[in-house]
C-alpha positions as CSV (number, residue, x, y, z in Angstrom):
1,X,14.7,-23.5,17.9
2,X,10.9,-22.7,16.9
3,X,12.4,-21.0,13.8
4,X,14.8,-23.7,12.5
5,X,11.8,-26.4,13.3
6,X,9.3,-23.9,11.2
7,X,12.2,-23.7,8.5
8,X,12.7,-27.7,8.5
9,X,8.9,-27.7,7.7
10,X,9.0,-25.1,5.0
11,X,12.0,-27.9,3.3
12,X,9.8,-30.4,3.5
13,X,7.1,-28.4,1.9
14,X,9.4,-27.1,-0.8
15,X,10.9,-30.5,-1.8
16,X,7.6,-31.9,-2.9
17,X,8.1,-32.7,-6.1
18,X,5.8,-30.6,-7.5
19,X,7.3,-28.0,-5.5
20,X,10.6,-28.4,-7.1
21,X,8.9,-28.6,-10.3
22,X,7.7,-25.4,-9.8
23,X,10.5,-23.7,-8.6
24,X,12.8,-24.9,-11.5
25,X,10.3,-24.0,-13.9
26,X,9.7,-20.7,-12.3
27,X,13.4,-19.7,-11.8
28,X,13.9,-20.7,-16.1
29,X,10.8,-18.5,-16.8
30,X,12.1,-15.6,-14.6
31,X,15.4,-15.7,-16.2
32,X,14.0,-15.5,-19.7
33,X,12.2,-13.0,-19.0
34,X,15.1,-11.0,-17.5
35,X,17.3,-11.7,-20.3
36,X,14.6,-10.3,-23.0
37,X,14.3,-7.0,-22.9
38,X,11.3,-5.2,-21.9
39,X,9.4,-7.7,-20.0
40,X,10.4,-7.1,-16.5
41,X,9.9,-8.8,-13.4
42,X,6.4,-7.2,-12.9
43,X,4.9,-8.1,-16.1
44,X,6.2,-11.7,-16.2
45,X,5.1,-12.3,-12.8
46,X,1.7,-10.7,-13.5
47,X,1.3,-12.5,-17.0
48,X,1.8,-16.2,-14.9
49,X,-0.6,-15.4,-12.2
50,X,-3.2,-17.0,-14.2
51,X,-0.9,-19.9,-15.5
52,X,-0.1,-21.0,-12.2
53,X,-3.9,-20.8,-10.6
54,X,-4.8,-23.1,-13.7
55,X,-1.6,-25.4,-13.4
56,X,-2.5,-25.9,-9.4
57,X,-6.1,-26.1,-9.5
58,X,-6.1,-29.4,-8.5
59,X,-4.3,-29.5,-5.5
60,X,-5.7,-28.2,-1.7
61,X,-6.2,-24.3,-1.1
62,X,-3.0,-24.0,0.9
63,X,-0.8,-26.4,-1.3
64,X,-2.0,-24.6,-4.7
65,X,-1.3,-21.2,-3.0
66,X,2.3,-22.5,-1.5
67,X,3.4,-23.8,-5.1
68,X,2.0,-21.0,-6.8
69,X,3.7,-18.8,-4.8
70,X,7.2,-20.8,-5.0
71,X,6.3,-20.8,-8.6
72,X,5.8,-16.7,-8.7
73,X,8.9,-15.9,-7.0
74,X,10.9,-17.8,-8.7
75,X,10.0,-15.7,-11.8
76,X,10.4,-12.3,-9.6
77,X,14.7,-13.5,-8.3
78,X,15.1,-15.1,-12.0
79,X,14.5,-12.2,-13.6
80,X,16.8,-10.3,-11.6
81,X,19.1,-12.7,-12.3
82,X,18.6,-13.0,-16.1
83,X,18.5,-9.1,-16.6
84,X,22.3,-8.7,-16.4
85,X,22.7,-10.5,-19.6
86,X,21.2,-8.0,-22.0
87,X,22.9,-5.4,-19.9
88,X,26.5,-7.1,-20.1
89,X,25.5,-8.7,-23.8
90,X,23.7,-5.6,-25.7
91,X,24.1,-2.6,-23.8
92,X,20.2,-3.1,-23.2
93,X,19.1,-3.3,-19.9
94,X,16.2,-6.4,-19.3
95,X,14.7,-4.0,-16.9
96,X,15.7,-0.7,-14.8
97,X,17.9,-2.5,-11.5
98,X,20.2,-4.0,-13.9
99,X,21.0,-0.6,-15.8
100,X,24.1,0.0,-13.9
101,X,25.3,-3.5,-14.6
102,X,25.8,-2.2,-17.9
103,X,27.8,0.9,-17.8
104,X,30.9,-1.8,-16.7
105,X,29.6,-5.3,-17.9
106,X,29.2,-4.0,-21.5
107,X,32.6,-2.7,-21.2
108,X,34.1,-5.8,-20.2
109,X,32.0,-7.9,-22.9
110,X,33.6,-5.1,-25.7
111,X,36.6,-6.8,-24.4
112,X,36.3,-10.0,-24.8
113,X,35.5,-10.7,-21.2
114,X,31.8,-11.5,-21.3
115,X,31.8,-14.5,-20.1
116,X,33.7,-13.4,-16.6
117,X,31.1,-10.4,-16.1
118,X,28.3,-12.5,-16.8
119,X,29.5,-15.4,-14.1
120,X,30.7,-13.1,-11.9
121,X,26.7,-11.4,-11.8
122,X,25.4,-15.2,-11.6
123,X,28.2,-15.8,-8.6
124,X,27.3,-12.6,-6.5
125,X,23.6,-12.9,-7.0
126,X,23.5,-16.6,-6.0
127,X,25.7,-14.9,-3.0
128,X,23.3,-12.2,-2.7
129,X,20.3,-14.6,-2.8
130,X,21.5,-16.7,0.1
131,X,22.6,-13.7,2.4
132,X,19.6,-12.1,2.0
133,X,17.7,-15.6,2.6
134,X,19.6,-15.4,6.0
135,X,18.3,-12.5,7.0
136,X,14.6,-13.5,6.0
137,X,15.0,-16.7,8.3
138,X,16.4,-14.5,11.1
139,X,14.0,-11.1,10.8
140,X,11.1,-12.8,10.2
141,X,9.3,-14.2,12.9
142,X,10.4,-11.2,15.5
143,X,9.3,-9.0,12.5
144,X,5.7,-10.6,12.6
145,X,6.3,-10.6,16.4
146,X,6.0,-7.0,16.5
147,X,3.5,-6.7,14.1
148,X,1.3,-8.5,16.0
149,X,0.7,-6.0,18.3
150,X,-0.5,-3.6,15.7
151,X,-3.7,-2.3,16.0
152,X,-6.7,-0.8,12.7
153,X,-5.1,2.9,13.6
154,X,-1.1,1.3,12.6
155,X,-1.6,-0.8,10.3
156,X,-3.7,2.1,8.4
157,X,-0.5,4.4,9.1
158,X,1.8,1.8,7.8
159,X,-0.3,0.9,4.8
160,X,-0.2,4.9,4.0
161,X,3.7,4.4,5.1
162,X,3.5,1.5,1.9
163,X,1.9,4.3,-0.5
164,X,3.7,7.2,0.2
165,X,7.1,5.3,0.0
166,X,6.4,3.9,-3.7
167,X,4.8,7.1,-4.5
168,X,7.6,8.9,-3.5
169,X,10.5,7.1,-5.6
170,X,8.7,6.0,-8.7
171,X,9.3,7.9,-11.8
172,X,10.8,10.7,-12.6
173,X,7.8,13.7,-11.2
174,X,6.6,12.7,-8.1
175,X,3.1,14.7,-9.0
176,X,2.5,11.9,-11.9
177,X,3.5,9.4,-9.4
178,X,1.1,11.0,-6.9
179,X,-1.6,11.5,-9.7
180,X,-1.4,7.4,-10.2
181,X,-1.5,6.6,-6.8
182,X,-5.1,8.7,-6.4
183,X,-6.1,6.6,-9.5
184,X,-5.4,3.5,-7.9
185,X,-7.1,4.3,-4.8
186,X,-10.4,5.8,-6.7
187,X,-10.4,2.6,-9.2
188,X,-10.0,0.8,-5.1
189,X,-13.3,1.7,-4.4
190,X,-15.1,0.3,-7.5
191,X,-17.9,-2.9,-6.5
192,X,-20.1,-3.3,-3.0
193,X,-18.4,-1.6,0.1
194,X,-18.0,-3.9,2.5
195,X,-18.7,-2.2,5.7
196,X,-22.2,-0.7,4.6
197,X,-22.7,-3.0,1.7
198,X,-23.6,0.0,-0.6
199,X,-23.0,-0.2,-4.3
200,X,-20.2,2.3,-4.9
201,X,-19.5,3.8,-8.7
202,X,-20.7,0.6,-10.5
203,X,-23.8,2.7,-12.0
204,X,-26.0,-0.6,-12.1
205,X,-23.4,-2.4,-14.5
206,X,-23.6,-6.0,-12.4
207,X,-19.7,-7.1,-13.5
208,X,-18.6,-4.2,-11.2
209,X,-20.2,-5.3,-7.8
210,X,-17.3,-7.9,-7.5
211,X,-14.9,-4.9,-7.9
212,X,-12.4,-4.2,-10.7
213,X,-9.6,-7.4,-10.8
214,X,-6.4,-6.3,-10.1
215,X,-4.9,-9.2,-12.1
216,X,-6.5,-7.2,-15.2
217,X,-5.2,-4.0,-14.5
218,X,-1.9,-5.3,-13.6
219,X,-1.1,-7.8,-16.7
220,X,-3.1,-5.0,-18.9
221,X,-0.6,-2.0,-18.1
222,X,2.6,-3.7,-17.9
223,X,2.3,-6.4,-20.5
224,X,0.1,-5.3,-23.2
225,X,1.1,-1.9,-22.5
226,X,5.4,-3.0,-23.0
227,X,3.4,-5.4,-26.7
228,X,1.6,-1.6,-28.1
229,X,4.5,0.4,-26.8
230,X,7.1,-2.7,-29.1
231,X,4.8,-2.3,-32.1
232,X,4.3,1.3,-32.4
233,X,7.9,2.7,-31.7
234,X,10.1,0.1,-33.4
235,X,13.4,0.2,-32.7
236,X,16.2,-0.8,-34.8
237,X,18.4,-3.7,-32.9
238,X,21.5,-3.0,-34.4
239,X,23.9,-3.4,-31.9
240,X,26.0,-7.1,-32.2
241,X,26.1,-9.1,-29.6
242,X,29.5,-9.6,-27.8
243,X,31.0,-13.5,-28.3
244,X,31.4,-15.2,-25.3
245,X,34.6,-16.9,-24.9
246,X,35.7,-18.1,-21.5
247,X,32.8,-18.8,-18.8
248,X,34.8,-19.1,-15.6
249,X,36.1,-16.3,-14.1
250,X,40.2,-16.1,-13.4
251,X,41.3,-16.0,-9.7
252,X,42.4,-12.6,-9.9
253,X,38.2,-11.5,-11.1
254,X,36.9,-13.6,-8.1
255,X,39.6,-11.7,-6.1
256,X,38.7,-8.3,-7.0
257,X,34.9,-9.3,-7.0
258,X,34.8,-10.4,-3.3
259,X,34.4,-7.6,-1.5
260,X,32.0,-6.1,-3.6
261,X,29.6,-8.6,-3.7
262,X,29.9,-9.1,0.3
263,X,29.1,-5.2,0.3
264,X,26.2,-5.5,-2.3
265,X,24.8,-8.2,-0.8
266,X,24.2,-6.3,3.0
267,X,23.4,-2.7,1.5
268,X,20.6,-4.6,-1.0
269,X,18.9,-6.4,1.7
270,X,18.7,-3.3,3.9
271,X,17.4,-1.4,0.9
272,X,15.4,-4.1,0.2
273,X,13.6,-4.2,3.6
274,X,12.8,-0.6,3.4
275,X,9.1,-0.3,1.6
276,X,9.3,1.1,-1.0
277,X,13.2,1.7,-2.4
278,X,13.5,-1.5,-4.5
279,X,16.1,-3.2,-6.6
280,X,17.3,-0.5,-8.8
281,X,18.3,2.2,-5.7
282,X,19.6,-0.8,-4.3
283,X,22.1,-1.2,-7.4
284,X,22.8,2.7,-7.8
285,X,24.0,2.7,-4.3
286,X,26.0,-0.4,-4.5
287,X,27.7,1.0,-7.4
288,X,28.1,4.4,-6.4
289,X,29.7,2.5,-2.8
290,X,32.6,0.6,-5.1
291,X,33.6,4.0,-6.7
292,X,33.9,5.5,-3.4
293,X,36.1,2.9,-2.2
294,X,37.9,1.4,-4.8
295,X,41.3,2.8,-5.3
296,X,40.6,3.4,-8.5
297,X,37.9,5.0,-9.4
298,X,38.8,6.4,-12.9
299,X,38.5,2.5,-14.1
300,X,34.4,2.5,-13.6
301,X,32.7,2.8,-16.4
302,X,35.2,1.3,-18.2
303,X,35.5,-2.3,-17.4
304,X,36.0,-2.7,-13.8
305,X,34.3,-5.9,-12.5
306,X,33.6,-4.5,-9.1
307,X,31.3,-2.2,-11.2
308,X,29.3,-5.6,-12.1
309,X,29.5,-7.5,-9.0
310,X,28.2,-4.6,-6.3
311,X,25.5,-3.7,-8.0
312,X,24.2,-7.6,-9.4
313,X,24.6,-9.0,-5.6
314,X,22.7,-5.9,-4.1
315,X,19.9,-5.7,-7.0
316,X,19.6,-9.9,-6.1
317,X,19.7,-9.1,-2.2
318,X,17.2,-6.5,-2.5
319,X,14.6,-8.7,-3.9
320,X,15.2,-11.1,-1.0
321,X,14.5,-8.0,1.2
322,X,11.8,-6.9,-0.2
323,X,10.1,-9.8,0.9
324,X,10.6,-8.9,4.3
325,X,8.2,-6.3,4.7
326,X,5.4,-8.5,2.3
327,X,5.1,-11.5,4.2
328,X,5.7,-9.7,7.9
329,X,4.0,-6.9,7.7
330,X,1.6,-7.1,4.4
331,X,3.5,-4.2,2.6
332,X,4.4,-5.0,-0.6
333,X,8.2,-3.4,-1.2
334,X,8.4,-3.1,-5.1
335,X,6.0,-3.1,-7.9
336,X,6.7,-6.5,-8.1
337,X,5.5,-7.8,-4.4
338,X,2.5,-5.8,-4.8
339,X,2.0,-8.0,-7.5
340,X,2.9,-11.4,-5.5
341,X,0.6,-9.9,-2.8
342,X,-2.6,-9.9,-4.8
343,X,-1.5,-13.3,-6.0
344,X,-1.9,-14.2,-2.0
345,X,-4.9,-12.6,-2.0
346,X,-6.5,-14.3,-4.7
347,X,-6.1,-17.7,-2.5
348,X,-7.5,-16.3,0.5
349,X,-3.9,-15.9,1.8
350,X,-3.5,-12.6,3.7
351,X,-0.1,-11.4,3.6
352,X,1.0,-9.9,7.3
353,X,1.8,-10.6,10.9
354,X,-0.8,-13.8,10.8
355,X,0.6,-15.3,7.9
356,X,3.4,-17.5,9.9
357,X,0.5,-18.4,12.3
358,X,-2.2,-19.3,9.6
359,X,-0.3,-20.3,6.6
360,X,2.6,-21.9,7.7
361,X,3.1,-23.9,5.1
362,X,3.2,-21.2,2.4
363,X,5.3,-18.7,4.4
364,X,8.3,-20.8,5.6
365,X,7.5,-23.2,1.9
366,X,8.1,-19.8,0.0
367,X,11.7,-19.5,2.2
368,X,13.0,-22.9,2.0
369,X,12.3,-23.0,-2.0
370,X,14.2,-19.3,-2.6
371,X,17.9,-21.2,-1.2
372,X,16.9,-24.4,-4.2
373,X,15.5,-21.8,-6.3
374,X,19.2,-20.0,-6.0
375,X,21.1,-22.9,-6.4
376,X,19.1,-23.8,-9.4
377,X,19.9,-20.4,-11.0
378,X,23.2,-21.3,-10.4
379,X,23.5,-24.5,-11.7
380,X,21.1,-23.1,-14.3
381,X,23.3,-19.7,-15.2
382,X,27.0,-20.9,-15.4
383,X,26.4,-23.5,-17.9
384,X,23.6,-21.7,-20.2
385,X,25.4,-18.6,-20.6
386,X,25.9,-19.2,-24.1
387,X,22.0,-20.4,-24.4
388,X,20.9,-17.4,-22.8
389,X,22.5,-15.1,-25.4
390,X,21.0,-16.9,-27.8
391,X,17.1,-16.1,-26.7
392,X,18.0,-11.8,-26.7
393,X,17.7,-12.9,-30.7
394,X,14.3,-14.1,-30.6
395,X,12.6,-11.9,-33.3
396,X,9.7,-9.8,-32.0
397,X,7.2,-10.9,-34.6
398,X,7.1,-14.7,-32.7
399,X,7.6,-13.0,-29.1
400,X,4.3,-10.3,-29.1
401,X,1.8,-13.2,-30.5
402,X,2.7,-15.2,-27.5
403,X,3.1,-12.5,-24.8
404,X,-0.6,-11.3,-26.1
405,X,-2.1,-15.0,-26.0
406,X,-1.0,-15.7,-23.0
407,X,-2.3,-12.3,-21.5
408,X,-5.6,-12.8,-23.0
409,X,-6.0,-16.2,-22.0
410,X,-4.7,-16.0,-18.6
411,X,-7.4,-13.5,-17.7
412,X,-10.0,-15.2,-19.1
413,X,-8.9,-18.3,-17.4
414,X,-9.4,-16.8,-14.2
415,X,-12.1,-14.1,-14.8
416,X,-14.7,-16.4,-17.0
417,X,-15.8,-12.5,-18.1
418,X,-15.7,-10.7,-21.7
419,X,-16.0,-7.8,-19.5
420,X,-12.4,-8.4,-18.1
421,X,-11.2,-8.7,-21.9
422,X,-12.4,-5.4,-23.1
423,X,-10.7,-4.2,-19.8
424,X,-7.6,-5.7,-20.4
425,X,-7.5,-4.1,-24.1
426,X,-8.1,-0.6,-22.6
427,X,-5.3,-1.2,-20.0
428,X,-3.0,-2.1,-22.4
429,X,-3.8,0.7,-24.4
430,X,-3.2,3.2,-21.2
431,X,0.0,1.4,-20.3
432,X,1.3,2.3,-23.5
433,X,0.5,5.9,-22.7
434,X,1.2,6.1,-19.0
435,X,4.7,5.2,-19.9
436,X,4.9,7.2,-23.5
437,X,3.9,10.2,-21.0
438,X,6.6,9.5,-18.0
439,X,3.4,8.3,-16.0
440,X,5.1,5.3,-13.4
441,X,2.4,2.2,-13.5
442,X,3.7,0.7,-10.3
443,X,1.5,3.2,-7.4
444,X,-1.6,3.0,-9.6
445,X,-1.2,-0.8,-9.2
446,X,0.2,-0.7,-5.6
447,X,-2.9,1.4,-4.4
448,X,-5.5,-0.6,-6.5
449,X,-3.9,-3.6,-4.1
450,X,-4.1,-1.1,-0.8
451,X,-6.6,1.1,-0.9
452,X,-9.5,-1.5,0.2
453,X,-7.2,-2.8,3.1
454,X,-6.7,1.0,4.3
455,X,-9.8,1.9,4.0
456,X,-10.8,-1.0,6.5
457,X,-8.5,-0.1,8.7
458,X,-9.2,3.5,8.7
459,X,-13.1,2.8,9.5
460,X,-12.4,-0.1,11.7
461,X,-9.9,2.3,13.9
462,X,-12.6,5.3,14.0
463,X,-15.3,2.7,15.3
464,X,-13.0,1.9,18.1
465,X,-12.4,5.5,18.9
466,X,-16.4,6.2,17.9
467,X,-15.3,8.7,14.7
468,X,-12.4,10.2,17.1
469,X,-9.4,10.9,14.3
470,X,-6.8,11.7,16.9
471,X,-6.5,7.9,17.2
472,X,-4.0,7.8,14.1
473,X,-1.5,10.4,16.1
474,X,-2.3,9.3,20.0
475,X,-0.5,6.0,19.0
476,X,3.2,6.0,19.4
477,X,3.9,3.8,16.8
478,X,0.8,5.0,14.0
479,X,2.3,8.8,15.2
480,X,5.9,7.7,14.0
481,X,4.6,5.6,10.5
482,X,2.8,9.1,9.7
483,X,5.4,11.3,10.2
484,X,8.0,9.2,7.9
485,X,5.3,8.7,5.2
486,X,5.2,12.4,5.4
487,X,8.6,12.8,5.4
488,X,9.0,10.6,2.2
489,X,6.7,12.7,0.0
490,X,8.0,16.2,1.4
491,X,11.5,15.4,2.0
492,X,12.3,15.3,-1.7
493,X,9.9,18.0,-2.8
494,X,12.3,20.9,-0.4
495,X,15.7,19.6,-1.5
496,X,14.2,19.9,-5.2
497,X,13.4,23.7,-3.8
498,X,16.9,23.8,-2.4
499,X,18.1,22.9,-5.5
500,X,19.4,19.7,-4.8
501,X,19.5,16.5,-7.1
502,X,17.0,13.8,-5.4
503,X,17.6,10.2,-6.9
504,X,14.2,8.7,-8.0
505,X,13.8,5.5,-8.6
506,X,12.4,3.6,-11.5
507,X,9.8,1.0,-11.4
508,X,11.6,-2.7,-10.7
C-alpha cells in the first residue's frame, strides 16, 4: 500500500502544470531527435541539460531537479520512439537500437505499407513503455530495499560491476572500450581530492580545482563530435523517402503484431535492468526471438511486421529498464542514464538506494510522468506521422548552426567559464576522432561519472577494514559483484579465443 500511496504522490507531482509542460515538451524534443539522424538519445539529452537548469532555475531545489528530470527523460523514451521513423522511412537508422527496425520496416515502407510499420512501432512501444513502467513501480522499492543494506566494500564492487558491464559491450574491440574507460577514470581524478584535500593533476591552473564538468565532456564528444564528424564526411542523401498512405494498421497487422510486442516488451525490460546491455542488444534479441518462433522465418528481412514490432517494444522496454538499476541502485544502465545520472548530480540529487527516502518527490515524480509521457507519444505519434517525415528533410546547413549554438551556449550557461568553451571545442574535436577510429565515447563518459564515487567507496571501505583489501572478497555479496564484473570482461575475450562470434553492443 506504501507503494501505490508513494505512486499517488509521484501523480500529483507529475501533473503540476509545469510538470506536464515539461513532459510534453520533452517527449516532442526526444522524438525529433530520434527521427533525425545522428543525434541520438545521449547527445540530445546531454545538449538539454543546460536548457532545462536555466528553464527551472526559478523553482525550489527538489522541484527544479523533479521537472528537469521529467523533462530529460522524456527526451531519452522519445527518442527511442522517434528513431524507428528514419529506420522504417530512409533505411537510416536515428540511432544504433532502432537498426534492426529497419531491415523489416524499410521493407514494408518499399511497399507501400509505411504507415502500418510506423504505427505498429508507436503501438508496441507505447505497450512497451507501460509494461516496463509496471515493473519499475513493482521492483523498485524492494530493489532500493536491498540496496540498503550495502556497505563502501559493495557498492565499490557494484560500481566496478557498472564499468566493466559498459566496457564490456560497447563498440566493436573491447581494448578501445577498455582504453576509454581508463581515460574516464584518469580525467575522474582531475580537481581537489576530497578525502585528503590535496590538489591532484591541476598543475596550479585554478579552473581545475572544481574538477573537469562532465556536462562538457559529455555534450562535447557526442554533439559537437556527431556536427565535425556531418561536415567533414558529407554524405550524399539520396535515398527518397517512402509515401505514407494509410496510418492505421489493418486487424490482420495488429494480429500478427501481438505476440511480438508482448514478447519484446518482457525480454527489453529484463535486458534493460541488467547494467550495462542497453536498448540495442535488447532489440537484436527481440528480433533474433521472432525468427526463432515465427513459422516463417524466410519472410524476415523482407517485410514481416513482427520484425518491426519485437524489436520497437523491446528497444522502448529496455529504456524503462534501464532505469531500474539508475534510480535503485545509482548504476547508470546505458550511455544515456549515465548521462541523466550526472544531471541528478548536478542538483545535489544522489541517484541510489536513498533516493526514494530523500527525494521522494523526484523519484516516484520521474515514474508517474513516464505512463503521461507514453500516452503523449501516443497521441503525439499516430497523428504526426506524416509531420515527422517531413523534419528527416531538414537540410543540414540550418540543423549544425543550431545544434552548435545550443552546445555552446548551454555550457556556458551553466559553467559561467571560457575555460569550459575551449574544452568543449577540444571535445568535439576528439569525438569526431574517437568515433572516425572505432573508439566507443559511452565508458569514457560513464567512468568520468563513476570514478569519484568508486574511489570513495574504495577508501571509505579500507578505513573500515584499516587498509585490509580482503574486505572486497570477505563480503558475500561484494565477492559475487566481482566475480560477474570479471566474468563480463573475460567471458567474451575466451569465446573470441575459442573462435566464437560475441555480440557487442553499440552505444544507445
Amino acid at each position: 500500500m506504501a507503494t501505490f500511496q508513494f505512486l499517488m504522490d509521484g501523480f500529483a507531482t507529475a501533473l503540476q502544470w509545469h510538470n506536464i509542460l515539461f513532459a510534453l515538451v520533452g517527449v516532442i524534443i526526444g522524438t525529433a531527435v530520434g527521427v533525425l539522424p545522428g543525434i541520438g538519445p545521449m547527445s540530445g539529452v546531454a545538449l538539454l541539460i543546460p536548457i532545462t537548469a536555466t528553464l527551472t532555475s526559478g523553482l525550489p531545489t527538489e522541484s527544479a531537479a523533479a521537472s528537469s528530470i521529467i523533462l530529460l527523460a522524456g527526451v531519452y523514451y522519445g527518442a527511442m520512439y522517434g528513431g524507428s521513423t528514419t529506420s522504417i522511412l530512409l533505411n537510416t537508422p536515428g540511432e544504433s537500437s532502432s537498426v534492426v527496425t529497419a531491415l523489416d520496416g524499410y521493407q514494408m515502407a518499399r511497399q507501400g505499407r509505411a504507415g502500418a510499420a510506423l504505427s505498429i512501432a508507436a503501438i508496441g512501444s507505447f505497450v512497451a513503455g507501460i509494461v516496463s513502467l509496471i515493473g519499475l513501480v513493482l521492483l523498485a522499492e524492494p530493489l532500493s530495499n536491498i540496496a540498503l543494506e550495502f556497505g563502501p566494500a559493495e557498492y565499490f564492487s557494484l560500481m566496478l560491476l557498472g564499468l566493466c558491464a559498459v566496457s564490456g559491450l560497447a563498440g566493436k574491440s573491447m581494448t578501445k572500450a577498455l582504453i576509454m574507460t581508463v581515460l574516464g577514470l584518469m580525467l575522474g581524478t582531475i580537481g581537489i581530492d576530497g578525502v585528503s584535500g590535496i590538489a591532484r593533476f591541476t598543475y596550479d591552473i585554478p579552473v581545475l580545482y572544481g574538477g573537469i564538468e562532465f556536462l562538457t565532456i559529455a555534450v562535447g564528444l557526442f554533439a559537437l563530435g556527431e556536427v565535425f564528424k556531418t561536415i567533414l564526411e558529407k554524405e550524399a542523401d539520396t535515398d527518397p523517402i517512402a509515401k505514407i498512405t494509410r496510418i492505421l494498421p489493418t486487424k490482420q497487422d495488429l494480429k500478427e503484431s501481438a505476440k511480438p510486442i508482448a514478447r519484446g516488451s518482457l525480454l527489453g525490460f529484463f535486458i534493460g535492468v541488467l547494467p550495462g546491455a542497453g536498448a540495442t542488444l535488447a532489440s537484436f534479441f527481440s528480433y533474433i526471438t521472432e525468427k526463432k518462433v515465427s513459422k516463417n522465418p524466410d519472410s524476415f528481412g523482407k517485410g514481416n511486421i513482427a520484425g518491426v514490432a519485437g524489436p520497437e517494444s523491446a528497444n522502448n522496454a529496455a529504456s524503462g529498464g534501464a532505469m531500474i538499476p539508475l534510480l535503485t541502485l545509482g548504476i547508470p544502465g546505458s550511455g544515456t542514464t549515465a548521462i541523466l545520472m550526472g544531471a541528478l548530480i548536478m542538483y545535489n540529487v544522489q541517484p541510489g538506494p536513498l533516493l526514494f527516502d530523500d527525494h521522494p518527490e523526484i523519484a516516484w515524480g520521474l515514474i508517474a510522468s513516464m505512463f503521461f509521457g507514453n500516452l503523449i507519444l501516443l497521441i503525439l505519434n499516430m497523428p504526426l506521422v506524416r509531420v515527422f517525415a517531413k523534419i528527416i528533410q531538414t537540410p543540414q546547413k540550418y540543423l549544425l548552426p543550431i545544434i552548435i549554438a545550443i552546445s555552446f551556449f548551454g555550457v556556458y550557461a551553466v559553467q559561467y567559464s571560457t575555460f569550459d568553451l575551449y574544452l568543449l571545442l577540444a571535445c568535439g574535436v576528439l569525438g569526431y576522432l574517437f568515433s572516425k577510429n572505432d573508439y566507443p565515447v559511452a565508458p569514457l563518459v560513464l567512468a568520468l561519472v563513476l570514478g569519484p564515487m568508486i574511489e570513495n567507496n574504495m577508501r571509505r571501505a579500507l578505513t573500515i577494514s584499516n587498509g585490509d583489501y580482503s574486505i572486497f572478497v570477505t563480503s558475500p555479496l561484494s565477492l559475487a559483484f566481482l566475480i560477474v564484473a570479471f566474468a563480463w570482461i573475460f567471458v567474451p575475450i575466451i569465446l573470441k579465443f575459442t573462435g566464437r562470434k560475441v555480440i557487442v553492443n553499440e552505444e544507445e
